[in-house]
N, C-alpha and C positions, 0 to 999 in steps of 0.2 A: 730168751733169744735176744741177740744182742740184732742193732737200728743198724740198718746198711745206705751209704748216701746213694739216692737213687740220683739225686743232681748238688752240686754246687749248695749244701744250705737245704736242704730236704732231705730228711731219714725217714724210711719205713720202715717198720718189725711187723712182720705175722701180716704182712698185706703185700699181694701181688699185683699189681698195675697191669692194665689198666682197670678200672670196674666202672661198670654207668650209675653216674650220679642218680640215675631215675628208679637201681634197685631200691633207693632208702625212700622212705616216706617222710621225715621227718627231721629236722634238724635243729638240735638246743646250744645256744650261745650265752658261753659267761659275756661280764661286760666289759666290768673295771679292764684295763690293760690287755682285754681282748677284741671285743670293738669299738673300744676308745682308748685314749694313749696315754689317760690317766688311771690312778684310784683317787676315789672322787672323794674319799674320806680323808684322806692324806690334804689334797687341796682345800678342803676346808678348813680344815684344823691350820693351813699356812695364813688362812685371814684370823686367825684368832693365837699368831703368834705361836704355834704348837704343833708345825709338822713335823719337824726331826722328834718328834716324842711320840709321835701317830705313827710316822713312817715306818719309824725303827718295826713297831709291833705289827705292822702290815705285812713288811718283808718276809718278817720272821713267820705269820700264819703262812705266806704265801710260799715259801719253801720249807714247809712243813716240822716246824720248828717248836711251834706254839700248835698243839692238837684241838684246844676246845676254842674252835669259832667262834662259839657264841658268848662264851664271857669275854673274848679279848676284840670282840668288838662292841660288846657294851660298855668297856674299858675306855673302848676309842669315843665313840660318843658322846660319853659322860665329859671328857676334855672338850665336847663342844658347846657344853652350853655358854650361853650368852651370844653366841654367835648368832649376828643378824640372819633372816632371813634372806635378803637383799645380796646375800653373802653366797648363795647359791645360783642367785641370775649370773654371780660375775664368775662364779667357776664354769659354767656353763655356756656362756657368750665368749670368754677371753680365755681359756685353758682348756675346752673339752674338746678334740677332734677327733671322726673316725680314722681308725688306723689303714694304711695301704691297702687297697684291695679286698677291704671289708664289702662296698656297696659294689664289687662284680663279684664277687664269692656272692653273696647274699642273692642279688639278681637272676645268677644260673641257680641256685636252689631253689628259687622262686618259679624258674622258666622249667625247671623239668617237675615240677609239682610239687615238691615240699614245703610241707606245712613249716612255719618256724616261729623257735621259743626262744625268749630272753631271759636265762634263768640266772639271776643275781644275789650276793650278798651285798652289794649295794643299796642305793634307794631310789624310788621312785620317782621321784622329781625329776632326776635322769634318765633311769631306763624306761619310762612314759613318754620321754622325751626321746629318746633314740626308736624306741620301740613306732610312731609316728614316721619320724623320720624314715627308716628302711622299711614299711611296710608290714611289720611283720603280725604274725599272729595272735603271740600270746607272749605274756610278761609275765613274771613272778618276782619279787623285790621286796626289800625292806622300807618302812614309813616312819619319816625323820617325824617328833611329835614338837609343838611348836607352841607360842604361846609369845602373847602380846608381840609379834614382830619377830622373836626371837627363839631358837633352837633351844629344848628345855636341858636336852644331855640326854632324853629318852627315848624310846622306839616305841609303836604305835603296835597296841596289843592284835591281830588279828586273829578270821575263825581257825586261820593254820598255826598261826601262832605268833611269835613277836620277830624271828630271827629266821631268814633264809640259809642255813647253813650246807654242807657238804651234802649229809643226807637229808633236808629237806631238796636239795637239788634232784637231788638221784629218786625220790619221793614222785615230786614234778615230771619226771620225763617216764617215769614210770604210769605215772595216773594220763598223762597225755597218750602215751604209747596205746591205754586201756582204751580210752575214750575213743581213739581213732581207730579202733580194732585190730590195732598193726601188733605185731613183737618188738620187743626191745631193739634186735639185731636188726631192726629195718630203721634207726635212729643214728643218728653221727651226732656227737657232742663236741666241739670246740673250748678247750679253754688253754689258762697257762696257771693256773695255782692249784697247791693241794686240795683244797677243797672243791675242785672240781673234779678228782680221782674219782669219788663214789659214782657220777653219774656218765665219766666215761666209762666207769668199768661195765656197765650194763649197756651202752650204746655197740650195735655192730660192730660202729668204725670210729674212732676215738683219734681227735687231732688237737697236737701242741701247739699255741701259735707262738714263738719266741717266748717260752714257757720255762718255769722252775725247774732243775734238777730232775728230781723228783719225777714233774710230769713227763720232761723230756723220755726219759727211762721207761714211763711205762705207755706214751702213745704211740697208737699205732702210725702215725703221720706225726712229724715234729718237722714245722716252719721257723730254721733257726736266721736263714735271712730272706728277705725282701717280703711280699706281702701277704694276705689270707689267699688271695687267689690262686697262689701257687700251688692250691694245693687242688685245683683245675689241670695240675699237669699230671695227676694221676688218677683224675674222675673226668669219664666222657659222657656227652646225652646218651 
């Protein structure tokens, strides 16, 4: 089914406007370049001299290019070792900002009662840190592993595993969906990368926010300009 512009920079496919935000229970947000206006892996590797070589391979997982997530971000990684610690307070203080109308999108899904997830292939430093910042519920993310001050190039083994990839995404919003007693179709997923496809594809209502190719084509809502709230123009309380 081909995206019809319902306004100016907003497409919908297979979704009729208006619907109340208050049918969904639940709401899971990528992070990198969805509620912030970075990838956060990218910027680090730029304090270690090595973003145009992180970058490149970021693009390329993020329009679907590169398929196994998890080696080509232990790939990215591995370029970070040596990299200070200290090297993360300055991405974070002097490069991370939420994107346009992240915190009222966030707010009215907060004010009609949904629960909300930060499900990332990024890491925790930041989305513990955003995760604070808007309120939200629940985080999931990857653990940069560290050692004397300094980034070792490795990821921190956990009980789910070491790597939050596409399907652990889709995994997460699954096991929350259980938890909360609800169905999948009572979930809205937000991202803009391939590896965010598997956990739109099980959300009710799946939204691009100035997204890859890729995701553009198969969300139900794609934000190709101005901000996340826009997409307030086709959910009412």
């Amino acid at each position: 089914m081909s995206a019809q512009e319902f306004a100016p920079g907003l497409f919908i496919r297979g979704f009729v406007p208006p619907v109340s935000l208050s049918h969904y229970r639940l709401v899971a947000f990528d992070m990198d370049s969805t509620l912030i206006n970075i990838e956060c892996v990218d910027e680090i590797a730029a304090m270690a001299g090595r973003r145009d070589e992180v970058a490149a391979i970021t693009e390329a997982v993020m329009r679907g290019e590169i398929t196994d997530f998890k080696d080509s971000l232990r790939r990215r990684v591995a370029l970070l070792r040596g990299v200070p610690e200290s090297a993360l307070d300055r991405v974070y203080a002097d490069r991370l900002r939420l994107n346009p109308g992240v915190e009222a999108f966030v707010a009215a899904c907060q004010a009609a009662g949904l629960k909300t997830l930060l499900v990332s292939g990024g890491f925790t430093y930041f989305s513990e840190r955003i995760r604070h910042r808007l309120g939200l519920d629940f985080a999931r993310a990857n653990v940069l592993e560290t050692a004397r001050g300094q980034l070792t190039g490795k990821l921190v083994e956990r009980p789910w595993g070491d790597i939050c990839d596409g399907n652990e995404k889709r995994r997460v919003v699954m096991e929350v969906c259980e938890l909360m007693g609800i169905n999948p179709d009572q979930a809205i997923a937000v991202g803009d990368g391939a590896n965010d496809l598997p956990m739109m594809s099980v959300a009710g209502l799946s939204i691009c926010y100035h997204g890859k190719p890729a995701v553009r084509e198969q969300a139900m809502i794609s934000i190709e300009a101005g901000g996340m709230d826009r997409a307030l123009e086709l959910l009412v309380d």
